[in-house]
N, C-alpha and C positions, 0 to 999 in steps of 0.2 A: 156887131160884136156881142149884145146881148143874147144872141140868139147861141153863141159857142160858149159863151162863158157858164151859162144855164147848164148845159150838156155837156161838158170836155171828152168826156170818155169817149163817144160813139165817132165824135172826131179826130180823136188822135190814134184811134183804133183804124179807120177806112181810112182818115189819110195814110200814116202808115203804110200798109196794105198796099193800096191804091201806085203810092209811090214804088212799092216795093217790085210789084209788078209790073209797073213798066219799065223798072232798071229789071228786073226778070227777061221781057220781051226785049228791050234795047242791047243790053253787054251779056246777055245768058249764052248765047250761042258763041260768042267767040270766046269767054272766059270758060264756061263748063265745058263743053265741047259735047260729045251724043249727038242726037237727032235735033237737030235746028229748030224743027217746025214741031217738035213735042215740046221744047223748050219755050218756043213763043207761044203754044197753045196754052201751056201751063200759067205764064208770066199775064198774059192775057187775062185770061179765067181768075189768077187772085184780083188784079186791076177792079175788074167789077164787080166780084166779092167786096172789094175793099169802098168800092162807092155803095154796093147795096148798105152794108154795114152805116153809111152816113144817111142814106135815107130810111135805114130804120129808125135811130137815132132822133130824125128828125121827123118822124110821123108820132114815135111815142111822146115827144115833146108837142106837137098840135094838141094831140090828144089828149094830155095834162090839163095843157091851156084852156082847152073847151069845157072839162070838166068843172075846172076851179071858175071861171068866170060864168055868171048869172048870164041866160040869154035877153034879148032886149027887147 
């Protein structure tokens, strides 16, 4: 839990996202209607937008870490 509460942003940004597109890929094709497979292509593609967005998040936070603590 230390490790979310350090960082909120980058997580509530890629979850978000992440969730957002896979309700995108799950309910997009029967509620929007269009081309089905551009629709899940789309909802797909924010999905892992939306996880890259948590692992950036989460490399800038390594990288804080290493900086601020003395090596041993």
């Amino acid at each position: 839990m230390k490790n979310i509460s350090s960082n909120p942003l980058p997580w509530l940004i890629g979850t978000l996202l992440a969730l957002g597109g896979v309700a995108i890929d799950r309910l997009g094709p029967d509620l929007i209607g269009g081309s089905p497979r551009l629709v899940m292509l789309a909802g797909r593609i924010i999905a892992i937008i939306g996880l890259g967005v948590i692992m950036h998040g989460i490399r800038k936070r390594i990288q804080r870490d290493e900086t601020a603590s003395p090596d041993a």
